[in-house]
N, C-alpha and C positions, 0 to 999 in steps of 0.2 A: 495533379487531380486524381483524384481515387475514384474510379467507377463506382466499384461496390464496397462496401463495408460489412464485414459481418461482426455482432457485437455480441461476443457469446458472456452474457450477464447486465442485464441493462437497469442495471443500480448506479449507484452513486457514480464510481468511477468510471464504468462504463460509458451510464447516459452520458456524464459530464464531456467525455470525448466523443463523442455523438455531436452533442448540440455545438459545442466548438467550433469541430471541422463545419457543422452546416453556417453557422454563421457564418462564418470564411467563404463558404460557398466551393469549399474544398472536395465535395463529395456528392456526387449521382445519384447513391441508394444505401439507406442503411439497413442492413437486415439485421433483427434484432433476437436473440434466444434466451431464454432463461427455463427452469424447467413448471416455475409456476404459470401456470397461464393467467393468472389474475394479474402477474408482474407484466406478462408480454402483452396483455391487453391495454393497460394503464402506461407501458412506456408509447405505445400506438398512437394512445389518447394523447399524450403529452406530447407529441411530436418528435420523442428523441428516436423514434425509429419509423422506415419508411413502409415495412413490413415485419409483419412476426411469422416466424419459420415455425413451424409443429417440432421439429427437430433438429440435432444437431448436423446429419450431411443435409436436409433442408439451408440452413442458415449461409452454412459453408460453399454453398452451390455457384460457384461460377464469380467468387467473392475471390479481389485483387490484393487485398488486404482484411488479417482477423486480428481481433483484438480480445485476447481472453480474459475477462473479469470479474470470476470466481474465486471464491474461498482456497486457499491453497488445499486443503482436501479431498477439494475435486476436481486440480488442474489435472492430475493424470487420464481419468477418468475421461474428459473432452479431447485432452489431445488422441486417446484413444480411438474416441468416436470420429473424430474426423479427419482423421490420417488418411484412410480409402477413398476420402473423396472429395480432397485440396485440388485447386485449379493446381497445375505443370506451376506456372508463374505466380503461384500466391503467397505471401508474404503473414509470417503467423510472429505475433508480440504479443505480449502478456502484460501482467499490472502485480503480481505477484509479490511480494516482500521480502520473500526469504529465496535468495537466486539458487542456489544450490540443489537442493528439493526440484524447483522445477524446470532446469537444466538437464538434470537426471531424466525425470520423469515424459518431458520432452524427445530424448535422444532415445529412450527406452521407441515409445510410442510411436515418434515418427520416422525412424528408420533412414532410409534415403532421403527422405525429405526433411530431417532435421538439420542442413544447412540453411533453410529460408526460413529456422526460426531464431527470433530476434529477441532473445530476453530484456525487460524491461520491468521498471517501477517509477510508475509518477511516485514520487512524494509528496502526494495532496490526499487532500480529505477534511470531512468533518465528521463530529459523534452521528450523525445520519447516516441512513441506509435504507434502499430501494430505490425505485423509478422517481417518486416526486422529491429525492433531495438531490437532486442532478441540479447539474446549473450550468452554462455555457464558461462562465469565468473563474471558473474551481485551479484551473491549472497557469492562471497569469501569474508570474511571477513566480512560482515554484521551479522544483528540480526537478527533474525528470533523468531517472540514469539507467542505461544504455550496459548489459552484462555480455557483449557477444563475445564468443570462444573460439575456439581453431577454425573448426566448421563452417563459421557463421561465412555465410554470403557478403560483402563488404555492400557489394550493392545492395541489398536488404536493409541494411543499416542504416544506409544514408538515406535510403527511402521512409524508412520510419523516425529517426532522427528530424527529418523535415515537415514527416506528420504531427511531430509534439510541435515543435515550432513554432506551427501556426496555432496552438494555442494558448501562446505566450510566454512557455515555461523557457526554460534552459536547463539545454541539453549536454548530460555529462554524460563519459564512460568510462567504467569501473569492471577491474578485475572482481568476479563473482565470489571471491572469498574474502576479499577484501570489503564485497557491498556488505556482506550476511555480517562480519565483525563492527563496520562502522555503524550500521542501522539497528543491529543487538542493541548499541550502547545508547543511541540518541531516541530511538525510537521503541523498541520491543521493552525494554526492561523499563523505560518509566511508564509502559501500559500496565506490567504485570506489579510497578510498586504501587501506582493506583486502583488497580482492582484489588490487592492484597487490603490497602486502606481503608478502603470504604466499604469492605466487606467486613472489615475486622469492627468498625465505628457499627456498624449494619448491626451485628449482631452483639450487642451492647444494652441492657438495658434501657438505659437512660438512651437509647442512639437520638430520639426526636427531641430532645433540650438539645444533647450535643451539636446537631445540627443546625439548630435555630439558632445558634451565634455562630454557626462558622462564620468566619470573617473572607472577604474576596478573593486571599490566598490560596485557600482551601478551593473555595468552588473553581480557582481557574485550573490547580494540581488535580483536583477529581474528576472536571467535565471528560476526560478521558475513558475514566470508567465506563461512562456511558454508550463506549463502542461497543461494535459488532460483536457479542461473546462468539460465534462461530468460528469468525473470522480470525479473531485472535486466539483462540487457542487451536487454531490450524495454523496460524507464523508461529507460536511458541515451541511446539511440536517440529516443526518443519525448520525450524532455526535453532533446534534445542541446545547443539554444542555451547556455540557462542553465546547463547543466552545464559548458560547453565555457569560457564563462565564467568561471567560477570555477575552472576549472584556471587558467586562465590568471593570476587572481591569484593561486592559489595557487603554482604557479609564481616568479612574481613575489618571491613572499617566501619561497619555499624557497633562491630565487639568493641573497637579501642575507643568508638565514643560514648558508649555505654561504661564501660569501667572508668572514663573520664569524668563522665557525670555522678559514678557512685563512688571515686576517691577526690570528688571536689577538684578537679585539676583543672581550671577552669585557662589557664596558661596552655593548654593542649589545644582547649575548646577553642578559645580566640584563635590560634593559629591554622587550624582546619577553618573554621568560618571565615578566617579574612583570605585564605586561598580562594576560597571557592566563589568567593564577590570579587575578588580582581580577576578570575580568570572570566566568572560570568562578564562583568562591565567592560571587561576589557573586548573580550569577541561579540558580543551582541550591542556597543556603541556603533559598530560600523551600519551605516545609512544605508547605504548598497546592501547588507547581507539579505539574505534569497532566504522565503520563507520554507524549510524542511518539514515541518508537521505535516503528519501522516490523517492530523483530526483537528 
């Protein structure tokens, strides 16, 4: 049972572990921060929090567990602020995407007290953001991965480990350079190929014919787009090696299918497209597989 919660960003992923734990009946009190007031009044309203704190050692105040769910641009910035005024015994996780960045930025801020903090990424979401796209059931069935380091408190771990738990995900842990390489690839780089897209269609003449027949492929590779721009180009930045990487192969084989399609090799084409449908059909026939979308 968690006494207090403090929930520093009471948006989507936040709220969403807000109303979880309450459903479960997991949690006492949730104090809730964000820096708009109009956000901390409407999470109020909505019930994902039990109080809204003016600030952040407000929020943080005698809170057993924090859960930080900000823009990777301003995880430092929070950890800053509430370093001076963590309970001895409180326990700090994050929602962050890109571990490394806020690993760093963690150990920078909190000092001696960066053994009780527990990096984390649900791998949930949808193209929504703020207070009312919160939902209790956002994190069933997803992943949820667990980045602790030398430091970390073991007991920590397994105390927030059993916070995800209860709502409903599965719980994985992953070496932190190993999270930022696998999530570049599944997740950061087809954000930045779908805003590359539909920003490129965007500004096109013709873009509203064009779009008036996208057909359903399109709208489900695009509805991505539609995230958080803050958000992402705060993981893209904060993940930029591995991401930068993977352009680059991507790259790499967007050239050989380009000069494929302008020397007619249409023998190249079939063999790249018939990989890419056996590896897809092959790993996503599995019945069991755990939803990883970040939206």
């Amino acid at each position: 049972m968690i006494n207090r919660l403090a929930i520093i960003g009471v948006g989507l992923i936040g709220g969403s572990l807000s109303l979880a734990l309450k459903n479960k009946g997991a949690v006492n009190e949730v104090v809730g921060y964000a820096r708009s007031e109009a956000a901390r009044n409407q999470a109020l309203d909505l019930g994902i929090i039990d109080r809204a704190a003016g600030s952040l050692a407000e929020a943080v105040d005698n809170a057993d567990m924090i859960f930080v769910a900000v823009p990777m641009g301003a995880m430092a910035e929070v950890f800053e602020g509430i370093a001076e005024h963590l309970n001895p015994e409180a326990i700090i996780t994050d929602g962050g995407s890109a571990k490394s960045q806020v690993v760093e930025a963690a150990r920078q801020a909190l000092g001696g007290k960066f053994r009780q903090f527990v990096p984390g990424h649900p791998i949930a979401g949808t193209e929504k953001s703020g207070p009312s796209a919160a939902f209790a059931e956002l994190y069933q069935a997803h992943r949820i991965v667990l980045t602790p380091v030398a430091e970390t408190d073991s007991a920590a771990t397994a105390k927030v480990k059993a916070m995800w738990q209860l709502t409903g995900a599965e719980v994985f842990e992953m070496d932190v350079a190993h999270h930022d390489t696998v999530l570049a690839a599944t997740s950061h780089l087809p954000h930045v190929l779908a805003f590359n897209l539909v920003g490129m269609l965007a500004e096109r003449d013709d873009c509203d014919e064009v779009l008036r027949y996208a057909a359903g492929g399109f709208r489900d590779f695009s509805r991505i787009a539609s995230s958080d721009a803050v958000m992402w180009r705060d993981i893209c930045l904060g993940n930029r090696e591995a991401i930068l990487a993977l352009l680059e192969q991507y790259h790499q084989g967007m050239n050989r299918i380009e000069k494929a399609i302008r020397d007619g090799d249409g023998d190249y084409l079939i063999d790249v497209f018939s990989r890419a449908k056996k590896a897809r059909d092959t790993r996503f026939a599995d019945p069991d597989l755990i939803d990883n979308s970040e939206v």
